[in-house]
N, C-alpha and C positions, 0 to 999 in steps of 0.2 A: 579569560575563558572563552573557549567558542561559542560560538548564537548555539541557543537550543532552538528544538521546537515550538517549545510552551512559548520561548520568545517571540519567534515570527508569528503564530499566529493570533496573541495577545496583540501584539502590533496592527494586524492587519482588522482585527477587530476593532482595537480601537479609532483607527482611523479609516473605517468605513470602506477599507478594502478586500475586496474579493479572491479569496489564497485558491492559486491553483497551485497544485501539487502534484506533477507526472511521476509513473510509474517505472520501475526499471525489474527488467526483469532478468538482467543477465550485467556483470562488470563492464560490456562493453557500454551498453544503455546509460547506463549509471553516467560513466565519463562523458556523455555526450550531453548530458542533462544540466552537471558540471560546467561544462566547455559553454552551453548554450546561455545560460546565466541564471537559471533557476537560483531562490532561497532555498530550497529544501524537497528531497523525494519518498518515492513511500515503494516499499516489497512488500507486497501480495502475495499469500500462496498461489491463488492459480497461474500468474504470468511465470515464477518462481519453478514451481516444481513443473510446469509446459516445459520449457525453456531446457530444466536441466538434466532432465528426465523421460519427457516426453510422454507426460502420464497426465489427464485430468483429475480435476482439484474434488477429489471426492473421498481422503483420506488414506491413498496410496501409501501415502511419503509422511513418519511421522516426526518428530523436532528435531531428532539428533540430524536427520538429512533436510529439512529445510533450512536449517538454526547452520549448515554447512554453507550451503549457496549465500546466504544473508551474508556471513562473514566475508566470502569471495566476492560479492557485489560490494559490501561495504570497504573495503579493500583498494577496489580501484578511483574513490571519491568521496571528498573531505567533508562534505556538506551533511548538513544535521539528518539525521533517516528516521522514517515513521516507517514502524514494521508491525503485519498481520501476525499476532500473535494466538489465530487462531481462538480454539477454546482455552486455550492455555494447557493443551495436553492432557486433563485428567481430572483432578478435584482442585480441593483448595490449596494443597502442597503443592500440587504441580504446576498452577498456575503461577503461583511464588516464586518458584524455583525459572519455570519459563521467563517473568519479568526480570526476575537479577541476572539469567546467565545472560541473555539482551542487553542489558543495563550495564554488565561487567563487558562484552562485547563493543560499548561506547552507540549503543541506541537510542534515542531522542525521546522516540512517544511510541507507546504498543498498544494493542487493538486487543480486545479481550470481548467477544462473543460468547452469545448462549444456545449456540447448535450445540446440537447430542452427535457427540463421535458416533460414527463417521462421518465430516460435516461436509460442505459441499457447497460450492459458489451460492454466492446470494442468490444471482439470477436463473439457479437453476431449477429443476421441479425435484420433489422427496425430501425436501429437507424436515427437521425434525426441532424441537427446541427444548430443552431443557427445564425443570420445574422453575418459576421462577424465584425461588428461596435460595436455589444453589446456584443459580446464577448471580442474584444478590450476591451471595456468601464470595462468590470469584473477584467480582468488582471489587469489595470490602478489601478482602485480602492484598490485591493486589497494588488496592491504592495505599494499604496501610505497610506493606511490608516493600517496597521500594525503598532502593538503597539510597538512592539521590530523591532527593523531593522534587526536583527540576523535569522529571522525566513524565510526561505527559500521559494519561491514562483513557482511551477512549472506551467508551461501554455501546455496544451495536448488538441490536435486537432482531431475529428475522421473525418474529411474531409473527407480521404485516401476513407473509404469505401462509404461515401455518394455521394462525388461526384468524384473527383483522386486526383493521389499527387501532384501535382502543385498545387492544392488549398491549399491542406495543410502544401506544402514547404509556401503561399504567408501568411497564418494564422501564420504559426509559427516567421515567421520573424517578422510582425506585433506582436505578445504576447511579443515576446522577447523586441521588441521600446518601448510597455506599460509596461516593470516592470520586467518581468519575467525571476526569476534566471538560470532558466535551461528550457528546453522542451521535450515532448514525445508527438511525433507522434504515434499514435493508428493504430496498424494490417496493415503494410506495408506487399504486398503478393510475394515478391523474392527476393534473395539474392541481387540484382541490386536495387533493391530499397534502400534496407538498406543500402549498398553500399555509394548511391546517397544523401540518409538525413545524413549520419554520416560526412559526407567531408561538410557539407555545414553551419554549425552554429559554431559560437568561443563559447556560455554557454555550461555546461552539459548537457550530452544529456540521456535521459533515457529509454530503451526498456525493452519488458516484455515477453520474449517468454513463451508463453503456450503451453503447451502439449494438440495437440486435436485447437489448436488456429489458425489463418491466416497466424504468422508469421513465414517463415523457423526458424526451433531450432537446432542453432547453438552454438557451445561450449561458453563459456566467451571469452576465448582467442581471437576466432574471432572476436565475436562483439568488441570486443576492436581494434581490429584493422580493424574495420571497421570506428571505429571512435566513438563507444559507450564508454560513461563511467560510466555506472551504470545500470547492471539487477535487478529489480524488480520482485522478484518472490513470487506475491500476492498470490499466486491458491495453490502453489505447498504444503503447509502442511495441509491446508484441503482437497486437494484431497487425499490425503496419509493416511489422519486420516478417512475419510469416507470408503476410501476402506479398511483398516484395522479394522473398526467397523462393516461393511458389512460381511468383512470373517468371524472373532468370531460369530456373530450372526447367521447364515447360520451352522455355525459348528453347534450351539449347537440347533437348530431346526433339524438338522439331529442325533442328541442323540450321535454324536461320540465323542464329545469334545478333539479332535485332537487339537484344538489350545491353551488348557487350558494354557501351558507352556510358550507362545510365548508372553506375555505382556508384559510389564516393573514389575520387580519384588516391594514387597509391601513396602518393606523396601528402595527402593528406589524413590517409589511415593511419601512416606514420609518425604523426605530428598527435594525433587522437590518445595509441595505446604509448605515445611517451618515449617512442623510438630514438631521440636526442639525450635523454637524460641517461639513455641506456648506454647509448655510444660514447659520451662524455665518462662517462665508468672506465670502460673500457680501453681509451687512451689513455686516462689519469693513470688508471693503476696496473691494466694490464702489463708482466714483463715484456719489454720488443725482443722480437725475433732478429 
């Protein structure tokens, strides 16, 4: 059977290693994640619906079109996938149903949050949280009615910024009673904080420093020894891919085409999206002319 999730980062727990886990937010990303030697990646709705859409993460786009792009990223690379399962869509049914179509899709580990549709990046301002009895009720569910037991169930609180973190230390305790393999607390705002959530739960614990985000951006090493064991770095290749699309295009609207040089060369775009295995098709079975 293929590595799961729950595997690597059982593993990296146990042996006192620091899991990072880059984001892909488009099939091309994915393959390049693949190619580079990563264990394991994660989709995010906001790099996800940016990316395919062109829309921010503020409940545009609801499952049937994210649960589309997931399948087309997951598509182009083999490796086990941790996906943003949102609120899970709706109530207790729906978050069920969200976990198994993921689960039947060959998903690893989903993310199951307590925003109040319509939800909205961690890092942003207005978000809202849900009572926390039904968000209990979501975790529960979720971890109870999974179809593989193997499939890893994270429970993430945005408390922190609606109300403080004693709410969201008493939420996360509660997700973790109802099911929940690991947790992430959302945009803790100081080093004391982090500090404070990383000493306090026995599951994995998951954070996501953003660049431009609430939460101080601290090396891996530290969050590790803060008590993290696993960054999430959803944002960081679309940010990198936009601003590198941004400068080509800017170059070449000012006529100097200074950056013509600085792509990925073509021959090795072709080597990337699998152009060999396409062209071996092609000989094999094409009839000759």
């Amino acid at each position: 059977m293929p590595t799961s999730f729950r595997q690597i980062i059982d593993k990296a727990v146990k042996d006192k290693r620091f899991l990072v886990v880059p984001g892909a937010h488009d099939a091309l990303s994915a393959r390049l994640i693949q190619k580079i030697g990563f264990e394991t990646y994660f989709i995010g709705g906001f790099p996800a619906v940016g990316a395919r859409y062109g829309v921010p993460d503020v409940g545009l786009k609801g499952f049937g079109e994210i649960s589309a792009a997931v399948r087309d990223i997951m598509a182009a690379c083999d490796l086990p996938v941790f996906v943003d399962g949102d609120d899970g869509y709706g109530d207790v049914k729906n978050v069920v149903h969200t976990v198994q179509t993921y689960e039947r899709m060959g998903v690893s580990a989903i993310l199951i949050e307590d925003q109040q549709w319509p939800k909205r990046c961690g890092h942003m301002v207005g978000k809202k949280v849900v009572p926390i009895e039904l968000a209990e009720a979501k975790i529960r569910a979720a971890a109870s009615e999974r179809i593989n037991p193997e499939t890893w169930i994270l429970g993430r609180t945005d408390a922190r910024a609606v109300y403080d973190l004693d709410e969201a230390m008493r939420r996360a305790e509660r997700y973790i009673r109802a099911g929940a393999d690991g947790i992430f607390i959302e945009a803790p705002r100081s080093i004391a904080e982090l500090e404070r959530i990383g000493k306090a739960f026995d599951v994995p614990q998951i954070c996501n420093p953003l660049m431009g985000g609430h939460t101080p951006i601290l090396s891996m090493e530290e969050l590790g020894q803060l008590g993290f064991n696993c960054a999430v770095l959803g944002l960081d290749t679309i940010m990198h891919a936009a601003k590198a699309i941004e400068t080509v295009l800017v170059d070449m609207k000012s006529g100097k085409f200074a950056h013509r040089d600085d792509g990925m060369d073509f021959e090795d775009y072709k080597k990337l999206v699998g152009y060999d295995k396409w062209e071996s098709i092609d000989e094999r079975f094409a009839p000759k002319q």
